[in-house]
C-alpha positions as a Markdown table, in Angstrom:
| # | Residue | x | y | z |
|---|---|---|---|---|
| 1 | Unk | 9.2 | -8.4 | 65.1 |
| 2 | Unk | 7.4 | -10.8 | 62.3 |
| 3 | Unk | 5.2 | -8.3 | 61.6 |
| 4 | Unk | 7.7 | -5.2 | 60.8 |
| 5 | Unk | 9.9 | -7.3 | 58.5 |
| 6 | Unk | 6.3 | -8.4 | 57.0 |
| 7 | Unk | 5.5 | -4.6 | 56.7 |
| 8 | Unk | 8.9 | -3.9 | 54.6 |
| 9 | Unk | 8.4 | -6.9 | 52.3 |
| 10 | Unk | 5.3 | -5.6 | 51.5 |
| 11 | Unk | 6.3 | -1.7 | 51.5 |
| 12 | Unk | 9.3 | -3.4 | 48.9 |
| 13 | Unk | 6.7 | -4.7 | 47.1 |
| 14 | Unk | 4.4 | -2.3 | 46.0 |
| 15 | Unk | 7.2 | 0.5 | 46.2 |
| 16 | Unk | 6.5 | 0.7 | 41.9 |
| 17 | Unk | 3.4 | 1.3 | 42.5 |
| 18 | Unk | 3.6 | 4.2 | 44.9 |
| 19 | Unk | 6.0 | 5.5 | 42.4 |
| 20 | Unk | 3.3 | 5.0 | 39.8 |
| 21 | Unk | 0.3 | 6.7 | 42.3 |
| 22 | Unk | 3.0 | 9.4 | 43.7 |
| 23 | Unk | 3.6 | 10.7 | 40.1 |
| 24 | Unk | 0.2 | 10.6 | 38.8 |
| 25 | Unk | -1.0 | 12.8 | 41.7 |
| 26 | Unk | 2.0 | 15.1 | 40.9 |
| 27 | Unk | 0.9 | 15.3 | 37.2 |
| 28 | Unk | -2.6 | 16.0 | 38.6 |
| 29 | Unk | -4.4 | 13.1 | 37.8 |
| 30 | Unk | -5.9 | 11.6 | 41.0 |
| 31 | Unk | -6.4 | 8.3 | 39.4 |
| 32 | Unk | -4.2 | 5.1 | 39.5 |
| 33 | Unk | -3.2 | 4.4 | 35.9 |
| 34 | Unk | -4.9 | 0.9 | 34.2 |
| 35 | Unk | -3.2 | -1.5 | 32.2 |
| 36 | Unk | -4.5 | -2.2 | 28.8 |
| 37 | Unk | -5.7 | -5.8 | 28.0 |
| 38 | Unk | -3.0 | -7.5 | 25.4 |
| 39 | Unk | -3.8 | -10.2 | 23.0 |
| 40 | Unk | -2.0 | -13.4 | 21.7 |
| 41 | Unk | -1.9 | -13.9 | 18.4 |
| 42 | Unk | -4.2 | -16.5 | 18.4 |
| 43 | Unk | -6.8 | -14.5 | 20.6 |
| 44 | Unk | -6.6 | -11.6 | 18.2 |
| 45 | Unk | -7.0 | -13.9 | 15.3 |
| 46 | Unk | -10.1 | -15.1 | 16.6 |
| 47 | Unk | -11.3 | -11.9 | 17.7 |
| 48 | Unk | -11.1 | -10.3 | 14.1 |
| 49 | Unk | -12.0 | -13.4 | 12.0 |
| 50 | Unk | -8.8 | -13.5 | 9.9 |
| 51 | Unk | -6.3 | -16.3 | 10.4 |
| 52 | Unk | -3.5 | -15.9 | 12.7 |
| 53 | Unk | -0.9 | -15.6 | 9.5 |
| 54 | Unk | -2.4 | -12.1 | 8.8 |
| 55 | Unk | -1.8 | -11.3 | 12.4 |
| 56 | Unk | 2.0 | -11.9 | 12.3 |
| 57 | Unk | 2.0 | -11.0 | 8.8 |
| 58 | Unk | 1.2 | -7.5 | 9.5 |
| 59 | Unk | 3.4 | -7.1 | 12.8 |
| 60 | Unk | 6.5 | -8.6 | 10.7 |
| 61 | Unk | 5.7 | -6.0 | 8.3 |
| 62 | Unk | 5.8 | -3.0 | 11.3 |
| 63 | Unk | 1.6 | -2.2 | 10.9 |
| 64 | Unk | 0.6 | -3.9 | 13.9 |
| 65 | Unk | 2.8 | -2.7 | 17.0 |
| 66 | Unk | 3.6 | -6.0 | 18.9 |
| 67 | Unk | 5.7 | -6.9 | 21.9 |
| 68 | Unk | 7.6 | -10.5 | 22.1 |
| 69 | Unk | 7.2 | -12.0 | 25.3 |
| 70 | Unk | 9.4 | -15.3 | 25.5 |
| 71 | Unk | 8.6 | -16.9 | 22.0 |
| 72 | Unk | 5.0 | -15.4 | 21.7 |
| 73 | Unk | 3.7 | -11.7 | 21.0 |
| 74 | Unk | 1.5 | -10.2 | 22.8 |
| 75 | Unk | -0.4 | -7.7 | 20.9 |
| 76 | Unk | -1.9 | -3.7 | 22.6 |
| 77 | Unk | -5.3 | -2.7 | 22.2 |
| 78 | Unk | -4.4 | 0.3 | 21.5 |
| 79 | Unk | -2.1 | -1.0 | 19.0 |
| 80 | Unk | -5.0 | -2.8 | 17.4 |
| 81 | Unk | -7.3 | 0.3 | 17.1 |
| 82 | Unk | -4.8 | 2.2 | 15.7 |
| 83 | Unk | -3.9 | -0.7 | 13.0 |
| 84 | Unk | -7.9 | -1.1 | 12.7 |
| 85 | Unk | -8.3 | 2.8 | 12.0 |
| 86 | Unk | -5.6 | 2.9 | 9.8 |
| 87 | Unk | -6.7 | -0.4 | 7.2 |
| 88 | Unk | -10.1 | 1.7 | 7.0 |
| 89 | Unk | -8.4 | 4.7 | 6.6 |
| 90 | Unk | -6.6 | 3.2 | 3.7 |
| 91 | Unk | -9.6 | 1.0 | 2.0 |
């Protein structure tokens, strides 16, 4: 008995992700999806050698996609490529 109401937690559980792996085979892409690594503002500061002003300075401003989680932003790679392309771009 245990185990079958332990089987349905878990099948409750992970039922996003068989969502996620149900659709990606029905789009044709065998693969599970990956989640991209996000930054802090302070971890992206560092990473770049600028100070973290410029960081939040350039998110405030719209060029640097950003997402607020609790009272801290959490910054995309592939928001940071695409900012990084488009400052070179632009210099």
């Amino acid at each position: 008995m245990t185990s079958t109401r332990t089987a349905k937690r878990c099948r409750g559980r992970f039922a996003a992700l068989d969502a996620v792996i149900r659709l990606s085979y029905s789009m044709g892409v065998p693969k599970l999806t990956r989640i991209e690594q996000h930054y802090t503002t302070r971890e992206l500061a560092e990473l770049l050698s600028v100070h973290p002003e410029t960081v939040r300075r350039e998110a405030a401003r719209g060029r640097l996609r950003s997402v607020r989680i609790g009272a801290e932003r959490r910054y995309a790679q592939s928001a940071v490529e695409e900012w990084l392309r488009e400052t070179r771009d632009a210099a």
